[in-house]
Backbone as CSV, one residue per row, in Angstrom:
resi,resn,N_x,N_y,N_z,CA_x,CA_y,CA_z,C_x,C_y,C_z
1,UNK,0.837,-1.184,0.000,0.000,0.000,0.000,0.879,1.244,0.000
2,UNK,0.397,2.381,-0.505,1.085,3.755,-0.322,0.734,4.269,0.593
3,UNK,2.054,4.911,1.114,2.010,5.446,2.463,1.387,6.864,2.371
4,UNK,0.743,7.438,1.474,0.584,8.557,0.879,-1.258,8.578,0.763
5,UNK,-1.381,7.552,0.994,-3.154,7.798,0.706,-4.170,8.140,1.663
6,UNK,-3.773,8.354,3.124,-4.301,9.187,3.988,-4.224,10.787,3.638
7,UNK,-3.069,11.203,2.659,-2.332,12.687,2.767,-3.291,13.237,2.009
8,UNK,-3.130,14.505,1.840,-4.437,15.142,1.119,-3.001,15.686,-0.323
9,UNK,-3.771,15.498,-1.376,-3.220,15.790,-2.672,-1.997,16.969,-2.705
10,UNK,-0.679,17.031,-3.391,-0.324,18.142,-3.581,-1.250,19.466,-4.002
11,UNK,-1.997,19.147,-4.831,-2.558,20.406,-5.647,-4.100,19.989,-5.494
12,UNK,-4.987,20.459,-4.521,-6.336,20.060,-4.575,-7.709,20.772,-5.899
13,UNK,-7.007,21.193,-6.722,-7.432,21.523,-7.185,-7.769,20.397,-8.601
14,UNK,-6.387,19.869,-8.818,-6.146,18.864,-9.711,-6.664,17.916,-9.514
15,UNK,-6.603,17.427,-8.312,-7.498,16.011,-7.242,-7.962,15.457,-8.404
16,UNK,-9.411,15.735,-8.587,-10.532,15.719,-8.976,-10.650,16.245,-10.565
17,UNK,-9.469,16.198,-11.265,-9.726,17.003,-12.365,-10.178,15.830,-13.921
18,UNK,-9.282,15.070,-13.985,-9.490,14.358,-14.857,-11.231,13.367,-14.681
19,UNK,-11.123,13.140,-13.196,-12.290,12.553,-12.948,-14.028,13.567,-13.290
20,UNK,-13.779,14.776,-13.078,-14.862,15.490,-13.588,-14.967,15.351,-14.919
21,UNK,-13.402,15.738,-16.087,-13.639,15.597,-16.776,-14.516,14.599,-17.705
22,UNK,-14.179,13.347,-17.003,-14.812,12.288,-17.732,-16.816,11.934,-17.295
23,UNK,-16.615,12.537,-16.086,-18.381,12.657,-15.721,-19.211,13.678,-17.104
24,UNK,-18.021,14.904,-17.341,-18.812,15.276,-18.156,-19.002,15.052,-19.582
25,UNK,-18.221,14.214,-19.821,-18.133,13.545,-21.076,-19.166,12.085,-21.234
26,UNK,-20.061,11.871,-20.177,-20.337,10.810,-20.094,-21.978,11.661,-20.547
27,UNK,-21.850,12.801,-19.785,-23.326,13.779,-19.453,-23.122,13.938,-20.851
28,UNK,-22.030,14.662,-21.557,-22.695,15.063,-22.684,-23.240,14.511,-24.164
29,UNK,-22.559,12.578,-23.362,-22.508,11.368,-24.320,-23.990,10.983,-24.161
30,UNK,-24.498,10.959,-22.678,-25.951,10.641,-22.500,-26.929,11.524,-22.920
31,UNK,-26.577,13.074,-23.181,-27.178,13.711,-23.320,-27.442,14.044,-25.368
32,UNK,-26.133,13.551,-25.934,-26.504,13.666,-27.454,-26.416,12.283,-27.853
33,UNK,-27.082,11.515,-27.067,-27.686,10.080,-27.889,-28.721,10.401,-28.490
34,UNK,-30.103,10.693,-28.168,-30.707,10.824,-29.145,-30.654,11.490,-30.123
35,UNK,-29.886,12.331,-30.196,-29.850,13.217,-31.586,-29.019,12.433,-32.379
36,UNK,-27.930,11.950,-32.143,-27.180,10.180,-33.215,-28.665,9.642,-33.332
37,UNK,-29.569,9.197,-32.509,-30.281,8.679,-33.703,-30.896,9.417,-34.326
38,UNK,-31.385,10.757,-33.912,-32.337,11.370,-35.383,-31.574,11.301,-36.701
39,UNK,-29.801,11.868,-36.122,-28.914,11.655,-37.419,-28.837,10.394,-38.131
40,UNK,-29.057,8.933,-37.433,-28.610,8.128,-38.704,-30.125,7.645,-39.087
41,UNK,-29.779,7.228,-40.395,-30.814,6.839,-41.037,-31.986,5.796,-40.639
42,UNK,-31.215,4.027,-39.937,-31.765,3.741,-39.432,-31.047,2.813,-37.774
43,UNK,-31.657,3.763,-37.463,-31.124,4.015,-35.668,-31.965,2.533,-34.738
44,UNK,-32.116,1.565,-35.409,-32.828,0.969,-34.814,-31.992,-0.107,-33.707
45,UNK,-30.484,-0.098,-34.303,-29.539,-0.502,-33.241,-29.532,-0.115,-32.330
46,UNK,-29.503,1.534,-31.673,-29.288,2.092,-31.041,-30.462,2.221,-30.195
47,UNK,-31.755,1.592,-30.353,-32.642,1.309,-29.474,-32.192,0.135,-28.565
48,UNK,-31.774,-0.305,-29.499,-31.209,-1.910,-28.656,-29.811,-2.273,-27.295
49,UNK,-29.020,-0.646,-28.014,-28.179,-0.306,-26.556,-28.355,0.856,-25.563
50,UNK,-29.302,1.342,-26.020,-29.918,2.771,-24.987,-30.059,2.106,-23.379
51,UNK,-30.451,0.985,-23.172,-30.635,1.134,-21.303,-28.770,0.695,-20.971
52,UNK,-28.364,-0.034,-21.748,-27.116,-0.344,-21.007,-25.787,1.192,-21.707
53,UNK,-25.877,1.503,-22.047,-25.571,3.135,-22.706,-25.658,4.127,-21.291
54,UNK,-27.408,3.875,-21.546,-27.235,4.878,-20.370,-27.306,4.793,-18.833
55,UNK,-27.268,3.088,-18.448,-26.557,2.392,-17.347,-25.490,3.041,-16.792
56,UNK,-24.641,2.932,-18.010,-22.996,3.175,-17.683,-22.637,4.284,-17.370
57,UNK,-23.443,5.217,-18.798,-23.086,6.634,-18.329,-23.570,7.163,-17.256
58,UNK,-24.546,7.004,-16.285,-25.312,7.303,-15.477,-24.486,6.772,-14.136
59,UNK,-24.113,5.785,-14.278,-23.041,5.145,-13.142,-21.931,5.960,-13.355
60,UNK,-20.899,6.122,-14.207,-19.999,6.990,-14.225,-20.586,8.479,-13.369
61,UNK,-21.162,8.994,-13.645,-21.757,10.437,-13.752,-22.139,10.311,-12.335
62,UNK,-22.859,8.975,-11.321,-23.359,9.055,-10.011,-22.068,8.446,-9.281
63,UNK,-21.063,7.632,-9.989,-19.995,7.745,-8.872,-19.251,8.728,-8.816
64,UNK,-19.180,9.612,-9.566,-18.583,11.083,-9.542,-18.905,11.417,-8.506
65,UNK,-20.502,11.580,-8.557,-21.082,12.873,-7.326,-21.122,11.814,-6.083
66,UNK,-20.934,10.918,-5.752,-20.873,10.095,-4.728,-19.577,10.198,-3.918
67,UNK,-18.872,9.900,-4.632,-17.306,9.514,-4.428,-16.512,11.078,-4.266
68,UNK,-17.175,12.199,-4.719,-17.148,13.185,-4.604,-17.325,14.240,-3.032
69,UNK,-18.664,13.736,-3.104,-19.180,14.180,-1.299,-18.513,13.269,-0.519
70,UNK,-18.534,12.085,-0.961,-18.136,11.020,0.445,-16.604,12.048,0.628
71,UNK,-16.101,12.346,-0.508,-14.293,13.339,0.014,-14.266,14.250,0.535
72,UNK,-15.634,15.494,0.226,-15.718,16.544,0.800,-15.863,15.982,2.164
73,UNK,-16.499,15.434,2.617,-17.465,15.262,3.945,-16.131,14.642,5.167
74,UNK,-14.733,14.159,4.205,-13.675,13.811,5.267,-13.313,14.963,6.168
């Protein structure tokens, strides 16, 4: 184990940086699915992965804000 994972980050600002990034890439992946399908012609695949699509992204996006407070709240 690292002896370092009680310590609080050099730069708290960074902490958390890449990890937001990717929450919001998940928001803005869940959020322009349906418009991929108005764009393709026939989108009928994409009915077929919409709950596990937006499973994932939705899990990404709620362990953010989870894993998030549970740090503030140390």
């Amino acid at each position: 184990m690292n002896d370092q994972t009680n310590e609080q980050h050099p730069n708290p600002v960074m902490r958390w940086k890449n990890r937001r990034r990717m929450a919001w890439c998940a928001t803005i992946g869940g959020l322009s699915f349906p418009l991929i399908g108005l764009a393709v012609d026939d989108a009928s695949f994409l009915g077929q992965i919409a709950p596990s699509f937006y499973f994932f992204t939705g899990a990404i996006v709620g362990a953010y804000i989870g894993f998030a407070t549970i740090d503030k709240g140390k």
